[in-house]
C-alpha positions as CSV (number, residue, x, y, z in Angstrom):
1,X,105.0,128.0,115.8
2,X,104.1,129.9,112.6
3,X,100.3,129.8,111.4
4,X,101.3,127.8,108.3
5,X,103.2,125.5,110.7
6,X,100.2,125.6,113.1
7,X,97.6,124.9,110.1
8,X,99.6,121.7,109.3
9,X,99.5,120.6,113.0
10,X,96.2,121.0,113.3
11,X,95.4,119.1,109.9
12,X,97.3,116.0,110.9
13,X,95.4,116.2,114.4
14,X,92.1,116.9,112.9
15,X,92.9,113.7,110.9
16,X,93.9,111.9,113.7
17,X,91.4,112.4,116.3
18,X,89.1,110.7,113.6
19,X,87.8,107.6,115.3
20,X,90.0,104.4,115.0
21,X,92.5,106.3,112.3
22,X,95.7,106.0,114.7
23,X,94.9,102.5,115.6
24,X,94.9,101.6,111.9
25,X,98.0,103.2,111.2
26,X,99.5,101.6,114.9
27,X,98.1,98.3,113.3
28,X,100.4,98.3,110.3
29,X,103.5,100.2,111.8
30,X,105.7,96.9,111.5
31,X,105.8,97.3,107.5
32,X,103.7,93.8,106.6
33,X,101.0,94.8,104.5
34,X,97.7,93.7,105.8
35,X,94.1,92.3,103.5
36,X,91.2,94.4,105.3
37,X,89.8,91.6,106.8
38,X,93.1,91.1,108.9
39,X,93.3,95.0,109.7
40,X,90.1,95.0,110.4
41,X,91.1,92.4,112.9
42,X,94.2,94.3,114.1
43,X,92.6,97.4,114.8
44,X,90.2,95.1,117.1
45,X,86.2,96.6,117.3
46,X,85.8,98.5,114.2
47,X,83.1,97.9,111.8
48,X,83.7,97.5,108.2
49,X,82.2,101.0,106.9
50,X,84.2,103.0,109.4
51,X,87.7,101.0,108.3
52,X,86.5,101.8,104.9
53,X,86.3,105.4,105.3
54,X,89.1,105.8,107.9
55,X,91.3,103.9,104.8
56,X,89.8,106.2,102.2
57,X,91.0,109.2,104.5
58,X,94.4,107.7,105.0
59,X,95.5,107.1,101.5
60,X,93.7,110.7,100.5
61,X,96.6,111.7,103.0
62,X,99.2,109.8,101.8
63,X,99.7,108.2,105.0
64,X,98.5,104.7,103.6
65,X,98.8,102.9,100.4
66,X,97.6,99.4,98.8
67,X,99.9,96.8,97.3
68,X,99.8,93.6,95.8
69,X,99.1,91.8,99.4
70,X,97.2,94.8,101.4
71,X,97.4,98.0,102.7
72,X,100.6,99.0,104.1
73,X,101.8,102.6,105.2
74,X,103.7,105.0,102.6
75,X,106.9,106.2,103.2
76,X,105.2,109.6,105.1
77,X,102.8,107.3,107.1
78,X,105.6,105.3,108.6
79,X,107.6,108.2,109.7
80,X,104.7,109.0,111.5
81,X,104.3,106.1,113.1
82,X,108.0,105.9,114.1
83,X,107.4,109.3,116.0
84,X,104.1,107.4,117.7
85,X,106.6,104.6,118.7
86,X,107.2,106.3,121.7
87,X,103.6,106.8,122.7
88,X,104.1,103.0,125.0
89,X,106.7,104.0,127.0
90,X,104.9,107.5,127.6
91,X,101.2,105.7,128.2
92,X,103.2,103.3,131.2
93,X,104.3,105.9,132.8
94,X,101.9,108.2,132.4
95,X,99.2,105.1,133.9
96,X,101.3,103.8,136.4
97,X,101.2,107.9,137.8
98,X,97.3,107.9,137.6
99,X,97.2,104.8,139.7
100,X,99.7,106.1,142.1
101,X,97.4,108.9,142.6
102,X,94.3,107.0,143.1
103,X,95.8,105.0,145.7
């Protein structure tokens, strides 16, 4: 990895490791557009100053946009989150090998 490419990665991480940012954009990945009160539902826990400023990051990225019926994901934002999809399959296994080991 080049340092411009490594600057990029560690941008998108930086933005990422922000508290509750990926489960906002896991929240929307099915392409319905959701009010705040019903993402703020999805995204389960999250109070509505941190949404607010997780959504303010998010669109400042152009990973998240707002439409006639709520905020969806752009066009970059979903391809993300198509690249997260495989993050379920990984997280089973990847649990099921912890328990393995603890028993």
């Amino acid at each position: 990895m080049n340092a411009k490419e490594s600057a990029a990665m560690g941008q998108l991480l930086s933005l990422l490791e922000c508290r509750y940012a990926m489960r906002v954009l896991w929240a929307l990945r099915d392409g319905r557009a959701q009010t705040f009160r019903v993402l703020q539902e999805s995204v389960g826990g999250i109070t509505p100053n941190t949404l607010n400023t997780r959504i303010k990051q998010l669109r400042e990225a152009a990973l998240l946009s707002h439409g006639d019926n709520g905020y969806l994901l752009t066009a970059t934002g979903a391809a993300l989150a198509k690249r997260l999809a495989d993050l379920p399959t990984f997280a089973n296994k990847w649990a099921a090998g912890l328990t393995k080991k603890i028993l």
